[in-house]
N, C-alpha and C positions, 0 to 999 in steps of 0.2 A: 156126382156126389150128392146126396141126401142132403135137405135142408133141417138144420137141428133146432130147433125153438130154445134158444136161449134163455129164454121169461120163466120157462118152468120149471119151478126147483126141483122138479123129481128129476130133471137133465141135467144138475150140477157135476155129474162126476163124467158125463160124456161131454158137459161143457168142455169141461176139462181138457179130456184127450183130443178134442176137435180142435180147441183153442192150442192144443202142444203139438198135434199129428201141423197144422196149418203151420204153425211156426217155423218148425223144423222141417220141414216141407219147404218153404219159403225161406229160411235163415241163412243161406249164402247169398242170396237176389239183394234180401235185408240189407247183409252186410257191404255187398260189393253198392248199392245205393247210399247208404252212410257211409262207405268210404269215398265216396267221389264226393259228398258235400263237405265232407272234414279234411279230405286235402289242401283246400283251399282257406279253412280258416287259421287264421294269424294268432301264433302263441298259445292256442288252446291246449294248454300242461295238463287243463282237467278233464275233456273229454277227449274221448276215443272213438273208432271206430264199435269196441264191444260195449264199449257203456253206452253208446247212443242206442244200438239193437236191442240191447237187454233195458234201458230206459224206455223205447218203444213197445216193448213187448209185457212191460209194467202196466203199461200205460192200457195195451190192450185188453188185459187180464180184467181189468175191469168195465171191459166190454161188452152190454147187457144184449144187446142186437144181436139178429141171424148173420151169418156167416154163411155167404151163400156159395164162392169156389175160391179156389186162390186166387182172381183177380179180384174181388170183392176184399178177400184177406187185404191184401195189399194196399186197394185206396183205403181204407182204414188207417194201413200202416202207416204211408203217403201224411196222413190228416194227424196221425198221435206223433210223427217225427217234424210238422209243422209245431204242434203245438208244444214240445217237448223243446225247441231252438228257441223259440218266443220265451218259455220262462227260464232258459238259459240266459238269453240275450238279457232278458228284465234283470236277471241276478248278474250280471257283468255290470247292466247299466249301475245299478245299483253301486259295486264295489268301486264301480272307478270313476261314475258319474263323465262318460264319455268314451271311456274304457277304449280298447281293441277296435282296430278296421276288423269285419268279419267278410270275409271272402264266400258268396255265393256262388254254386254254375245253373243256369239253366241245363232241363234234360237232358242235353247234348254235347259232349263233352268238346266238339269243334263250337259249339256257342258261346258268346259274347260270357264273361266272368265280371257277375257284379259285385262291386266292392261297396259293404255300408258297414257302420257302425252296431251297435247295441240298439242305440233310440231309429235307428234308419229301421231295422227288421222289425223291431215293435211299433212302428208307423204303417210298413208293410203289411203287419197283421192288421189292424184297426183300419187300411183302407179297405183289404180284403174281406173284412167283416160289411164293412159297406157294400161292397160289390157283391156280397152273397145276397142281402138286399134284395138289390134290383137285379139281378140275372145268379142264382144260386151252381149253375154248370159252369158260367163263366169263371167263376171264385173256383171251383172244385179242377177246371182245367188248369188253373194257376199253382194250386196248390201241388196236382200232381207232376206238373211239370216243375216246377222252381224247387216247393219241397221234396217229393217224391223222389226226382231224377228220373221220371219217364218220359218216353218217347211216346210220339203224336200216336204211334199206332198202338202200343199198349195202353194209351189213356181213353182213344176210341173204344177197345177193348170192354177197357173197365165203365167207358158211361152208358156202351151199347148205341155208340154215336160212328160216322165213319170219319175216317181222318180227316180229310179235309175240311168238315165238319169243326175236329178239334183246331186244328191250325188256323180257320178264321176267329174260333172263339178265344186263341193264344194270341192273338195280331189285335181282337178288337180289345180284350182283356188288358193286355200289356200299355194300350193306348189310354185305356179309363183311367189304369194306374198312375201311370205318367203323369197326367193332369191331376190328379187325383193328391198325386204326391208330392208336386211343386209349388 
């Protein structure tokens, strides 16, 4: 696949079809990843499975960066559906000031399901923000793994890292966090 310069406005209308061929290319992968993170969240009457994809895909549209294949596509997606739960969460936090447990899974649907809050995922973002800091792969294995819902070998994939590579950086990550967040 051809790399398309997204900076140049004379590429807005191929932006376009690249930014809609990639989506729709990618829109089942999308949706079956936002379905496994919103299984698990509690009472959520207002989001969905296709409101978080087409919230994602909002969210991309204004994606000024290359787009270099569908895994590239994807950890984007991974980062604008992290960010898209964060001002979810903040707007929960907000209505209820404590609001809903929210139900996380890591990438793997036989792993551990974590349970936090509104203020717990907007802490998770702000340590993650710190961890990007001081090691910025480690923050991008987190994100793809907890946000994303990928697996050790499609995150290697997407950082051009080998798995076992990602799975010590998911083990030391998860450890930062931990301390980070107690």
């Amino acid at each position: 696949m051809d790399i398309i310069d997204l900076n140049n406005p004379r590429n807005n209308e191929v932006q376009y079809s690249h930014k809609k061929r990639m989506f729709q290319v990618c829109y089942e992968e999308l949706s079956l990843k936002a379905s496994n993170k919103l299984k698990y969240e509690f009472n959520a009457l207002t989001l969905d499975t296709s409101a978080l994809v087409h919230e994602v895909y909002m969210k991309m549209d204004k994606y000024q960066g290359e787009i270099n294949n569908k895994n590239h596509f994807l950890a984007i997606a991974a980062i604008a559906m992290r960010r898209f739960l964060v001002d979810y969460a903040r707007q929960k936090n907000r209505q209820k000031r404590g609001g809903h447990q929210i139900q996380l899974t890591y990438g793997d649907s036989n792993e551990q399901v974590a349970t936090t809050t509104p203020e717990g995922l907007i802490n998770l973002n702000d340590a993650l923000n710190s961890l990007k800091r001081i090691n910025k792969r480690y923050s991008r294995v987190v994100e793809y793994h907890f946000f994303g819902g990928y697996k050790y070998k499609e995150i290697a994939a997407m950082l051009g890292v080998s798995e076992e590579t990602v799975k010590r950086d998911w083990r030391l990550a998860k450890a930062w966090l931990s301390k980070e967040l107690n």
